[in-house]
C-alpha positions in Angstrom: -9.0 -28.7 15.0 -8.3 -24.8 15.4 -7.6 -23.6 11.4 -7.7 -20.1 12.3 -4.2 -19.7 11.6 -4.7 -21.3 7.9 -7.3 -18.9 7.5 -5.6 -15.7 8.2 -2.8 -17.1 6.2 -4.9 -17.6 3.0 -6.9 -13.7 3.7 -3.8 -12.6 3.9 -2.0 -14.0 1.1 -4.3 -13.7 -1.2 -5.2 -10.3 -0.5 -1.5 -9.2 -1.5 -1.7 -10.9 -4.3 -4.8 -9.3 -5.2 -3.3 -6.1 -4.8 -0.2 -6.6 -6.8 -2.8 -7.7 -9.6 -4.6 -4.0 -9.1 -1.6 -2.4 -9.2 -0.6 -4.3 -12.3 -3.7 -3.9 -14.0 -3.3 0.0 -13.3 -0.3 0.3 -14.6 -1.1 -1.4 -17.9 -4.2 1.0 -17.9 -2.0 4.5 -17.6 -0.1 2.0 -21.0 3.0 1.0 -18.6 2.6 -2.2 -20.8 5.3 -5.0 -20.3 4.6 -8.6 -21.0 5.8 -10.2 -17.8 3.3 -8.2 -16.1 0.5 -10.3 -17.9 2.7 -13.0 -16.5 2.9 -11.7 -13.0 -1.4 -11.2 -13.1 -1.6 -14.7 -14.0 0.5 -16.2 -11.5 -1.7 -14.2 -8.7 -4.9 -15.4 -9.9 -4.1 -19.0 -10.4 -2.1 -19.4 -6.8 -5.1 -17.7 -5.3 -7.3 -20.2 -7.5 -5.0 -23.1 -6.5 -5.2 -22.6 -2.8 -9.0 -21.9 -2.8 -9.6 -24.9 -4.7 -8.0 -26.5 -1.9 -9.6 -24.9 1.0 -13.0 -25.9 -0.7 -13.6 -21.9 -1.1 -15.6 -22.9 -4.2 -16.6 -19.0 -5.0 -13.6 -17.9 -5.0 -12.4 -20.8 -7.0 -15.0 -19.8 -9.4 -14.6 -16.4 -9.9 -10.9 -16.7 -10.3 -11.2 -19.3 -12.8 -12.5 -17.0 -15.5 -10.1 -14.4 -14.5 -7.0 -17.0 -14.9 -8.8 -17.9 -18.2 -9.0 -14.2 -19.9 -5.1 -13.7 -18.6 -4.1 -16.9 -19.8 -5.3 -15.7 -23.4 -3.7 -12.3 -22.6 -0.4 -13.4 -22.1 -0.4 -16.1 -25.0 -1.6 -13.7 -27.7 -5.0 -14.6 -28.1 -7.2 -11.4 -26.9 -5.6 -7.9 -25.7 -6.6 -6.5 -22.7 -8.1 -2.8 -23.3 -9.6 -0.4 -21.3 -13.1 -2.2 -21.3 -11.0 -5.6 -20.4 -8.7 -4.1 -17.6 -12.0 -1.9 -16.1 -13.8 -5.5 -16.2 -10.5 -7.6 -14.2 -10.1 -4.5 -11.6 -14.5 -4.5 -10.5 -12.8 -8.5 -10.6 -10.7 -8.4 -8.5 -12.3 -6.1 -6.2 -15.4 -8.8 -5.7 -12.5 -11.6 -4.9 -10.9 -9.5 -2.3 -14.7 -9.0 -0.5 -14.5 -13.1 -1.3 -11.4 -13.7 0.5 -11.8 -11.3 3.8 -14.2 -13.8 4.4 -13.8 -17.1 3.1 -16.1 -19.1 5.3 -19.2 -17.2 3.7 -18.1 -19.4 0.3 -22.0 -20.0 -0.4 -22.9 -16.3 -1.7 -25.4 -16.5 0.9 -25.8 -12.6 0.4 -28.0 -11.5 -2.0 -25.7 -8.5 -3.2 -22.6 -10.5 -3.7 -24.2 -13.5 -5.3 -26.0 -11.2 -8.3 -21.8 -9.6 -8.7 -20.5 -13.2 -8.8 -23.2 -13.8 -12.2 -22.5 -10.9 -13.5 -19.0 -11.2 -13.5 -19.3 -14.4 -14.3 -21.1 -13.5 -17.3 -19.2 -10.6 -18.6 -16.2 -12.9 -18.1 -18.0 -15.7 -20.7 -18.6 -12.8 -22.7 -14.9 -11.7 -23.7 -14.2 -15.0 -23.9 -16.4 -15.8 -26.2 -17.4 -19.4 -27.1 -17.0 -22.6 -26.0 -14.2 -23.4 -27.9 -12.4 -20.4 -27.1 -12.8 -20.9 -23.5 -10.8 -24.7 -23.8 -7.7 -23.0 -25.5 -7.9 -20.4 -23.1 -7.7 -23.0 -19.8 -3.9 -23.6 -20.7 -2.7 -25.5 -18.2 -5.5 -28.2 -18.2 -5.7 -31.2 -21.0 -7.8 -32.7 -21.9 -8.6 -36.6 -22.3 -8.1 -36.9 -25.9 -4.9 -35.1 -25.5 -3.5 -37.5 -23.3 -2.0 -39.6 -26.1 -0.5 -36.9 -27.9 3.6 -37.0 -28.4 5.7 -36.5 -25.1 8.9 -35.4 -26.9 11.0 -32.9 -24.8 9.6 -29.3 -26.2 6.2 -31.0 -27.1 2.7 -29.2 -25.6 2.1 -31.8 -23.5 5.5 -32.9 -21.3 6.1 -35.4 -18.9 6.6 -34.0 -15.4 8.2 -36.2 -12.5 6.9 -35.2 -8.7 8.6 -36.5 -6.0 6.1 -35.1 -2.9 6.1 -36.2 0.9 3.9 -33.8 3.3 5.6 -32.9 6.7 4.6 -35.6 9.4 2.9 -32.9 10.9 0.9 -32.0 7.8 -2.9 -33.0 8.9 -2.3 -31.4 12.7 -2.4 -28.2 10.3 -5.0 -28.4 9.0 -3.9 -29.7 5.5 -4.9 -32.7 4.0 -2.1 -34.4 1.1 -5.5 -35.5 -0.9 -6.5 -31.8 -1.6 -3.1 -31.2 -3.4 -3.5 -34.1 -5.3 -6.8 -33.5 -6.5 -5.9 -29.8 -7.9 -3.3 -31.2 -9.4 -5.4 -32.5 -11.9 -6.4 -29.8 -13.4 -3.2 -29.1 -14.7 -2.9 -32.2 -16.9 -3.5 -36.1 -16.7 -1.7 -37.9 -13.9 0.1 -41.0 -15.5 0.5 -42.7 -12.4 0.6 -42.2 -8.9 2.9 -44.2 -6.7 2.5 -44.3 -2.6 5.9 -44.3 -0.9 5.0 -46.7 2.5 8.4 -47.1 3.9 7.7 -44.9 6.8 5.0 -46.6 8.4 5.4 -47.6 12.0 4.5 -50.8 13.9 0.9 -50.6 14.3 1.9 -50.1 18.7 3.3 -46.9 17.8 1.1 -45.6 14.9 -0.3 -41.7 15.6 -3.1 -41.0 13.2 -2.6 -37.4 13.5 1.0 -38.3 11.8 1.3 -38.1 8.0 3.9 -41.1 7.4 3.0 -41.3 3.2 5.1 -40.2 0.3 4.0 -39.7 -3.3 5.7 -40.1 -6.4 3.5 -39.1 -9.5 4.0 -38.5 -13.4 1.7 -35.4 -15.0 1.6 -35.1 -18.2 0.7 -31.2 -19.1 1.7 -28.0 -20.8 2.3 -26.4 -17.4 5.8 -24.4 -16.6 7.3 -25.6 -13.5 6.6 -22.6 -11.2 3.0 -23.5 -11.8 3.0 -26.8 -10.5 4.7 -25.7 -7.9 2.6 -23.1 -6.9 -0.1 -26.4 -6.3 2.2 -26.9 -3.5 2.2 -23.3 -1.9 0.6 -24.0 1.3 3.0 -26.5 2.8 4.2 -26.6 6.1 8.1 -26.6 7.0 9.5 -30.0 6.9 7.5 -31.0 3.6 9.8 -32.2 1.2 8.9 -31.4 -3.2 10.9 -31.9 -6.3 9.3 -31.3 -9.4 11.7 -32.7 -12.1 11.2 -31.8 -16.1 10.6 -33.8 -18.6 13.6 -35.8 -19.6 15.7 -34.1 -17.0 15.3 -37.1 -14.4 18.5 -38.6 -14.9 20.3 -35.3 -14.7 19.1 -35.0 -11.1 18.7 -38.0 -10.3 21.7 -38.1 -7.8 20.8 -35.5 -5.8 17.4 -36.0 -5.3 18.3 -39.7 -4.3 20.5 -38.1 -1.7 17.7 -35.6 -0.3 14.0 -37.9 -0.2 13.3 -39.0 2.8 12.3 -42.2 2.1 16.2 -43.2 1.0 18.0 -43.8 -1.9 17.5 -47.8 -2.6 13.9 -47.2 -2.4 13.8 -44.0 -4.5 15.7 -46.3 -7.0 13.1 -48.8 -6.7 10.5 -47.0 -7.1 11.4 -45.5 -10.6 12.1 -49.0 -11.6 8.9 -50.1 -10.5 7.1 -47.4 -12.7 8.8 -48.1 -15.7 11.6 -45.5 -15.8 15.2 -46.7 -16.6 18.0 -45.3 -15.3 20.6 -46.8 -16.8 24.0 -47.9 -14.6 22.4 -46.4 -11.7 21.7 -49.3 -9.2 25.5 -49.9 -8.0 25.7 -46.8 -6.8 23.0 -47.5 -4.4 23.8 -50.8 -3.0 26.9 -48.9 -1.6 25.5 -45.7 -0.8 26.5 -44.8 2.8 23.9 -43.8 4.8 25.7 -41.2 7.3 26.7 -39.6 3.7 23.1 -39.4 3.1 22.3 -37.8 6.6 25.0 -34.8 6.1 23.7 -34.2 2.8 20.0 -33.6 4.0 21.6 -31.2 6.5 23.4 -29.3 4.5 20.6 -29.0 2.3 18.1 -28.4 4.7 20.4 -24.8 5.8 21.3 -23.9 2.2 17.2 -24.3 1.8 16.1 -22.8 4.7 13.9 -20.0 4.1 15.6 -16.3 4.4 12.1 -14.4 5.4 9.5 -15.3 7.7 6.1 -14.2 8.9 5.1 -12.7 11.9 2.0 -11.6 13.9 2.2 -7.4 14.6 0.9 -8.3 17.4 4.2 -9.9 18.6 6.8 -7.4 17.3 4.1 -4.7 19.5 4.7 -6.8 22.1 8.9 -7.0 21.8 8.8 -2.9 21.3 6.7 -2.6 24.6 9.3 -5.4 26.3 12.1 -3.2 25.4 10.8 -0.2 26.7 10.7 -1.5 30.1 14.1 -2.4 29.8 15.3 0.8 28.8 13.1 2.2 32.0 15.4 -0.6 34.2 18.7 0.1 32.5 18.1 4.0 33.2 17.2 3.4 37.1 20.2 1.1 37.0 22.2 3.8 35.4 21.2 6.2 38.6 21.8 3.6 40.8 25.4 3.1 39.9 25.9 6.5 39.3 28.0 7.2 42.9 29.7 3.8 42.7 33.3 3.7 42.2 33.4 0.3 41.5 35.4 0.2 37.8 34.2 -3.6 36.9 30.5 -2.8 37.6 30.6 0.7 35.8 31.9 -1.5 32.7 29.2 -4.2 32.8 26.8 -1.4 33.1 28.2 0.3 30.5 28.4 -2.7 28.3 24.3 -3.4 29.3 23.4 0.0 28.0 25.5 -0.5 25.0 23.5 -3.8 24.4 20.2 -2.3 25.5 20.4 0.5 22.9 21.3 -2.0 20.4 18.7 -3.9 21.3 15.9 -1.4 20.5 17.4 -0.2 17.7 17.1 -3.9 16.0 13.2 -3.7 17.7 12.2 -0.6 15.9 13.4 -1.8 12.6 11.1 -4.4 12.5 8.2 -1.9 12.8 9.6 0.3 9.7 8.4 -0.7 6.3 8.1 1.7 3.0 5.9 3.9 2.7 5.4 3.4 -0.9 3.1 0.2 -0.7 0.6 2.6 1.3 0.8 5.0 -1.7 0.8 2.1 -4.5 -2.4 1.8 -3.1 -3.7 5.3 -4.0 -3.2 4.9 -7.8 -7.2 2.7 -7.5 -8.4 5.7 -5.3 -7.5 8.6 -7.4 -8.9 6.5 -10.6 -12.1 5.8 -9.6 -12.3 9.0 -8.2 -11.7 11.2 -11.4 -13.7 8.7 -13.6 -16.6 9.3 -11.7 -15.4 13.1 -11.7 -15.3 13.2 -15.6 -11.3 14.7 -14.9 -8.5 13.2 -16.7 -5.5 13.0 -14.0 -2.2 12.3 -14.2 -1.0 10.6 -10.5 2.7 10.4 -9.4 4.5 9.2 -6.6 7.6 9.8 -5.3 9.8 8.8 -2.2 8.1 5.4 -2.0 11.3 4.0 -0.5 11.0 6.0 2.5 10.1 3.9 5.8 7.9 4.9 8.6 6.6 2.9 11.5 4.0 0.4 10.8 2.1 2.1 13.1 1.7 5.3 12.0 1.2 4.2 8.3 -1.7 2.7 9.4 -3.5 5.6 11.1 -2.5 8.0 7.7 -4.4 6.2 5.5 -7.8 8.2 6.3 -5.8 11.3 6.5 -4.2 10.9 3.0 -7.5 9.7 1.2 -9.5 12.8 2.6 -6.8 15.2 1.2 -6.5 13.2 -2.2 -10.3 13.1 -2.4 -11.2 17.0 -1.8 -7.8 17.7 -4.6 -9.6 15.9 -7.0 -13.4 17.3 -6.1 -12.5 20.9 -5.0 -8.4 21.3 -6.6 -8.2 20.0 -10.3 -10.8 21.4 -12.9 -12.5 19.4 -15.9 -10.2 19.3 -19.0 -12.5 22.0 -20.9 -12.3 24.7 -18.4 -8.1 24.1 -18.1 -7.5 24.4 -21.1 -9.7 27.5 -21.3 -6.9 28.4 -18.4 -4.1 27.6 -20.7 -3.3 24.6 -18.8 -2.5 21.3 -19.9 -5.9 19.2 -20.1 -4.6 16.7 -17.6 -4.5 18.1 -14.0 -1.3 16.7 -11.9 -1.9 15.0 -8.6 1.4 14.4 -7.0 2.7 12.7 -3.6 5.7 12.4 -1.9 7.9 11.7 1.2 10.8 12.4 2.5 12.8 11.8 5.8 13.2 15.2 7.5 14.9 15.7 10.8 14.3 12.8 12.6 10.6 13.1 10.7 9.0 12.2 7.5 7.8 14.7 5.2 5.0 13.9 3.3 3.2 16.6 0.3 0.2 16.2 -1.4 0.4 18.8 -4.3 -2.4 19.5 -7.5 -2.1 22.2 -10.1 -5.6 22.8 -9.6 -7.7 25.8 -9.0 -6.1 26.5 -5.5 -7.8 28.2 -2.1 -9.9 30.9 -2.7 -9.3 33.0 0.4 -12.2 35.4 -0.3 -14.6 32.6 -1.0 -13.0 30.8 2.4 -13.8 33.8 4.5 -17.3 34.5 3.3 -18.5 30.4 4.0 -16.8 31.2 7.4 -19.2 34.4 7.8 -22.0 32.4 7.0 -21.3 29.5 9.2 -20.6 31.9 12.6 -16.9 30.5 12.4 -15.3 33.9 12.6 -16.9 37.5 13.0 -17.1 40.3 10.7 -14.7 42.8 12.0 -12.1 39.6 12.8 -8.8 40.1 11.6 -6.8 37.4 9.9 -3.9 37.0 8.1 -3.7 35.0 4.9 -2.3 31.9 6.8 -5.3 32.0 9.4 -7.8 32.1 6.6 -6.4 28.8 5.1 -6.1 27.4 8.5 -10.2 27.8 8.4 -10.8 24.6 6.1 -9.8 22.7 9.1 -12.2 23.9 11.0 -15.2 21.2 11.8 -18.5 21.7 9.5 -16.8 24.2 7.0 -16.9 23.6 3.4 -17.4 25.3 0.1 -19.1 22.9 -1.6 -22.0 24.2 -3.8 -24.0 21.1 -3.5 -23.9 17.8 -0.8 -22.2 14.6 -3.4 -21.2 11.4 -2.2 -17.5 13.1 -2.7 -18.1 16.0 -0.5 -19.8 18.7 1.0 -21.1 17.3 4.5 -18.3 19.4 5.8 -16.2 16.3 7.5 -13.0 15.4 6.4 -10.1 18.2 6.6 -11.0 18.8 10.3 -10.8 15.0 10.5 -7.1 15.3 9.2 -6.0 17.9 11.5 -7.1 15.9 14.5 -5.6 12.6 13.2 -2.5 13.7 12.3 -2.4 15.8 15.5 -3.2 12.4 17.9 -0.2 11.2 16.0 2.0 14.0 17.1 2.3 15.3 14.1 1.6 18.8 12.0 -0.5 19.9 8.7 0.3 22.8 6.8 -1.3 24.2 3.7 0.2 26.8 1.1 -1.9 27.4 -1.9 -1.9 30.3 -4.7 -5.0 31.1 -6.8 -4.7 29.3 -9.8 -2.0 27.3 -9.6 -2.8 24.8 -7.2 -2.1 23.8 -3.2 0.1 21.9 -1.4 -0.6 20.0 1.9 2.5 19.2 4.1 2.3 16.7 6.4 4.9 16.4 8.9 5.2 13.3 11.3 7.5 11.2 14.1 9.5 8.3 12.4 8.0 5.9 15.5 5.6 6.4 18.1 7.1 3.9 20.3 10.5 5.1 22.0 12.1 7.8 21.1 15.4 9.7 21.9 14.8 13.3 23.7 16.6 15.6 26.1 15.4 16.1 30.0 14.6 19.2 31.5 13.1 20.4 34.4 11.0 23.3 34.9 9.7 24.4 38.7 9.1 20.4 40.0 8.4 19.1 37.0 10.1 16.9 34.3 9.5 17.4 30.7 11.4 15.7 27.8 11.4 17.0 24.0 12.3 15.1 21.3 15.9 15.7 20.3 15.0 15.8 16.5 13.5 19.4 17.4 16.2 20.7 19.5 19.0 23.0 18.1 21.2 24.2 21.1 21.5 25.3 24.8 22.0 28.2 26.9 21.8 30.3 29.9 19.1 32.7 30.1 19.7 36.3 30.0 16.3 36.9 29.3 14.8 39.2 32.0 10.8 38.9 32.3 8.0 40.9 34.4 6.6 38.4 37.2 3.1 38.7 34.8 4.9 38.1 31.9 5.2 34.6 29.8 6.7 35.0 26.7 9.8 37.1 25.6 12.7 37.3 23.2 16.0 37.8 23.0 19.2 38.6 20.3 20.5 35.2 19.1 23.3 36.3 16.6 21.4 38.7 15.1 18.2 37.2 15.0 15.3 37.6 17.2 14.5 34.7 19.4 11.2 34.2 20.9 11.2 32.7 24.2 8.2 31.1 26.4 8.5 30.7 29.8 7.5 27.2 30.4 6.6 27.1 33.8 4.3 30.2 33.7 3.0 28.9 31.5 1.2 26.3 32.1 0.6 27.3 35.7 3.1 24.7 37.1 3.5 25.6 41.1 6.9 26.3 43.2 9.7 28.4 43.0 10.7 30.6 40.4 14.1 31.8 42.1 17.5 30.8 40.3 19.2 30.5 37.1 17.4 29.9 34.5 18.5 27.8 31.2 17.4 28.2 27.5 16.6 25.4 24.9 16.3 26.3 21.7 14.0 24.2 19.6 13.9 24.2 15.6 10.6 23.8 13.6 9.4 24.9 10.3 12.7 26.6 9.8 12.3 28.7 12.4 13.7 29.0 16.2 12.2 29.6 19.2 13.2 28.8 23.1 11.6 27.4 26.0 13.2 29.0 29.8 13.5 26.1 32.0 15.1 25.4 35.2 17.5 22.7 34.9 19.0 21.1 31.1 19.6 17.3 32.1 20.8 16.2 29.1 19.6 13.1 26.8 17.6 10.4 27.4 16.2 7.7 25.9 12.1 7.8 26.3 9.3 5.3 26.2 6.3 7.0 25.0 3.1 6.1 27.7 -0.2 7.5 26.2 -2.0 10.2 27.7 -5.7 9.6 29.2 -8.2 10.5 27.6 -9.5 13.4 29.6 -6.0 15.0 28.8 -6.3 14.6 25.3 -7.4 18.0 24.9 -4.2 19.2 26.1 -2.4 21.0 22.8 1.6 21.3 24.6 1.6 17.4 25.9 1.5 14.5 23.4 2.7 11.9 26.2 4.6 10.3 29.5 7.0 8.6 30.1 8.4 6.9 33.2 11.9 8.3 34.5 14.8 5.8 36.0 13.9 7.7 39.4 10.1 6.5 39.3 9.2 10.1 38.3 6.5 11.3 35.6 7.7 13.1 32.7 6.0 14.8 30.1 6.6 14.6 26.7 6.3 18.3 25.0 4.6 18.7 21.7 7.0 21.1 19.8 4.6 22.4 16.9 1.6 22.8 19.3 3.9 25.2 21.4 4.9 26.9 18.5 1.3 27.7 17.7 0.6 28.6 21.3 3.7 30.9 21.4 2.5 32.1 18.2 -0.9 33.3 19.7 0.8 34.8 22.8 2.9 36.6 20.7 0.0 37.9 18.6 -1.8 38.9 22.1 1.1 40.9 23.3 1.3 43.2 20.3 -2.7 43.6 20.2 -2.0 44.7 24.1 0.9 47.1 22.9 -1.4 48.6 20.2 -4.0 49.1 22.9 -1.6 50.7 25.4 0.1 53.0 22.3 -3.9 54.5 22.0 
């Protein structure tokens, strides 16, 4: 039997639980304390407990049993969780999650992770304390001896009624009803346990991969309801569970009788059988009409029916890269119906491409998700980071709501952590020497996002030390980057920290120094079609701007054409049209002209980059926005919008710093998708080589 699904359903599970307990036990650390987050810790722990107690994950099982034991204490009083407490549960939680990305390797086999199982193991015994402390700290479980204590309604130990029968398709999962039982014994004694057989086939038609059983079960424990439910987590759709509580049985007694699958009489029968009386119940269920049974399952089965599901990336990948051929069919049926004068099909088509658009606007937002769980995740980073820095830092984050394609979130990470790390190392000084600086003693790391134009902003800022440009440009002498009598401006001697092998670092830590890690920003974010930019002051700190496409998938952008080629930029950089006035010399490439009073470079686009054919007849201006600033590309023909698929480039055109894609027109045709801020910065550079040929020609 294939339980690979199971598996990736219990890694990932219980890795976001795990990380809800970090970011929990961070927030309690920075004194964010609330009491349900003690609560919200515990839960976490025991359901990941619970289900690897189940899988037979016995490591886990272990290790999260001492946690679950010191939170259990936590939240009723008994111990407080201080800073040596919450360091302890985060090292913790950090050896589960190693546990559960690989579940299978349950028998510590490696040398490393068995000696941090002991000694968390150990340190866990050791803020318990004894023996005694660690029984009042299990909670949930009872023990023998307390069995017989009273079972009044609000007494420790309560009477629970469970009313469980797995799915029929329960051990085809996977799953076996036995492992649930068992567990549940460690939340209290079971009474009694009572085996519903009413479903059993004739023995001709019996299928032993069918679970036909019910179970009907009284616990006696301390437990809250959610907690015996969470036993229960890892059914399969079409299970059916009530957990009733003590002395509420004949409150809901009716509707459960309406909703068990093994029927009403029997349900009845059953409670009789165990001893529980229900008083001037039974004539209701010798006339209790079966077809009225039927439409009550139904109509609890919708009003139950869950409202989010889960689903593999792989397949939403998959319905992006589906919808992108359609929009490449419904724009060659667009041209193909473009001369027709037939009014009917026009409206079908028009209707299609209504649906179409619809269609992939539904299919992107299944990719978007917040960008705030990605930064959650930093609060561990930039701790760990400044403890083992000796710098006290205060961490906030901002825009978290803002969404971005699943995507692209996942290729920032490395990015982001290689910015926050080299703040922290390089940015932010100890306490002693800010306040020498009359700063406050805790430095400020701060990120946030924001949606620009059709883009998301994201800015990394410190009130550190900032960019020494002197210091920058002498490590850049000494390295060969740059040479002696090399002019730069202030910008282009920022710019040189992105440059592979450079670094200022004094010494080689494991934090920095090798001289890898802003160049491997630039490229990453640049692969992703996106822009850095870094303003700093000496002093007061620096400020990285990261600038990136909402989706890398499909994206909305206007045609043009330019000698015999097609090129399509994204329409969240253009600004407006024109016809070209602009009169260049056969040699020359880049121009400007008066646009309302402004100057307006302009770059010819088929000069270029070479492109062959023609260069008679009107010419056409588009004039593209970025950083707050306009500039134009001359092109032949404007065609107007279009909706793109984005094709990758090969990798021998990687290197290529105007072209971040293809895409396939309705015609058949190529077209290329233009990189707006690498032509900026090539327009940029031509501009700066025309006035150094102008100076040269004034001499």
């Amino acid at each position: 039997m294939d339980l690979s699904e199971i598996k990736e359903a219990f890694i990932q599970e219980s890795t976001e639980l795990l990380s809800s307990a970090e970011l929990l036990l961070l927030q309690l650390e920075r004194g964010e304390f609330n009491e349900e987050s003690i609560h919200s810790m515990f839960r976490a722990v025991h359901t990941v407990k619970g289900t690897a107690g189940m899988f037979g994950y016995d490591a886990i099982e272990k290790c999260s049993h001492e946690l679950e034991t010191l939170l259990d204490l936590a939240r009723s009083g008994k111990t407080e969780l201080d800073p040596g407490k919450i360091d302890f549960l985060l090292r913790a939680v950090d050896h589960l999650k190693k546990l559960v990305s690989d579940p299978y390797s349950g028998d510590l086999s490696d040398l490393d992770a068995k000696a941090e199982q002991e000694k968390i193991i150990s340190e866990a015994k050791g803020f318990l304390g004894g023996e005694e402390t660690r029984q009042e700290g299990k909670g949930a479980q009872i023990s023998p001896k307390q069995s017989g204590e009273s079972t009044k309604k609000g007494s420790v130990n309560s009477e629970w009624q469970i009313s469980f029968f797995p799915g029929q398709d329960t051990f085809r999962s996977g799953m076996d009803p036995y492992s649930f039982l068992k567990y549940l014994k460690n939340f209290g004694e079971i009474l009694y346990l009572y085996v519903y057989k009413s479903q059993l086939p004739k023995w001709e038609s019996w299928n032993s991969e069918t679970c036909y059983l019910g179970f009907e079960i009284k616990l006696r424990s301390s437990a809250r309801k959610e907690e015996i439910e969470s036993v229960f987590d890892f059914l399969k759709e079409g299970s059916f569970l009530r957990v009733t509580p003590p002395h509420s049985v004949e409150e809901v007694f009716h509707q459960i009788s309406k909703e068990i699958p093994c029927g009403a009489e029997e349900y009845y029968k059953t409670l009789a059988l165990l001893g529980l009386e229900i008083e001037g119940l039974e004539q209701d269920f010798k006339h209790f009409p079966t077809s009225q049974k039927q439409e009550v399952q139904k109509v609890q089965t919708a009003a139950t029916a869950p409202k989010l599901i889960r689903i593999d990336s792989a397949k939403v990948d998959q319905l992006v890269n589906l919808v992108g051929e359609l929009i490449i069919s419904q724009a060659s049926l667009g041209r193909l119906l473009a001369d027709t004068e037939d009014s009917e099909l026009n409206e079908s088509a028009e209707i299609f491409s209504r649906l179409v658009g619809e269609i992939r606007e539904t299919a992107m937002a299944l990719r978007m998700v917040p960008i705030g769980e990605l930064f959650e995740k930093y609060r561990r980073t930039v701790r760990d980071i400044s403890l083992e820095l000796g710098k006290d830092v205060d961490f906030e984050i901002q825009g978290g709501e803002t969404e971005l394609d699943r995507s692209v979130i996942e290729k920032i990470n490395d990015p982001i952590v290689h910015i926050l790390r080299n703040a922290l190392d390089h940015g932010i000084e100890p306490s002693e020497e800010r306040e020498a600086l009359g700063k406050s003693q805790r430095g400020k790391l701060k990120i946030q996002a924001s949606h620009a134009t059709g883009s998301i902003s994201i800015e990394i800022s410190d009130d550190g030390k900032g960019l020494n440009q002197d210091k920058i440009r002498k490590k850049a002498l000494e390295k060969g980057i740059i040479d002696p009598d090399q002019s730069l401006t202030e910008q282009e001697i920022i710019n040189l920290i992105f440059q592979p092998g450079f670094s200022t670092a004094e010494a080689v830590t494991n934090l920095s120094g090798r001289g890898v890690g802003m160049d491997v920003v630039q490229r990453n974010i640049e692969s992703l079609r996106g822009s850095v930019n870094v303003q700093s002051e000496l002093g007061k700190g620096s400020v990285f701007s990261i600038r990136l496409p909402l989706t890398l998938a499909i994206i909305d952008g206007f045609l043009v054409r330019s000698s015999d080629s097609y090129f399509v930029v994204p329409m969240d950089w253009v600004k407006e049209t024109m016809e070209s006035e602009l009169q260049l010399l056969p040699e020359e490439i880049a121009g400007s002209i008066n646009l309302r009073g402004e100057v307006l470079p302009i770059l010819h686009l088929g000069r270029f980059l070479g492109l062959p054919g023609s260069d008679e007849g009107r010419k056409n201006i588009l004039v593209l926005e970025y950083e707050g600033k306009n500039f134009g590309i001359l092109v032949h023909d404007l065609l107007g919008e279009i909706q793109s698929v984005i094709k990758p480039l090969n990798e021998i055109f990687r290197g290529i710093q105007c072209i971040s894609g293809t895409s396939v027109l309705g015609t058949g045709k190529i077209a290329f998708i233009l990189d707006v801020p690498g032509l900026h910065s090539l327009l940029k550079i031509q501009r700066s080589n025309l006035r150094e040929r102008e100076k040269i020609r004034s001499k």
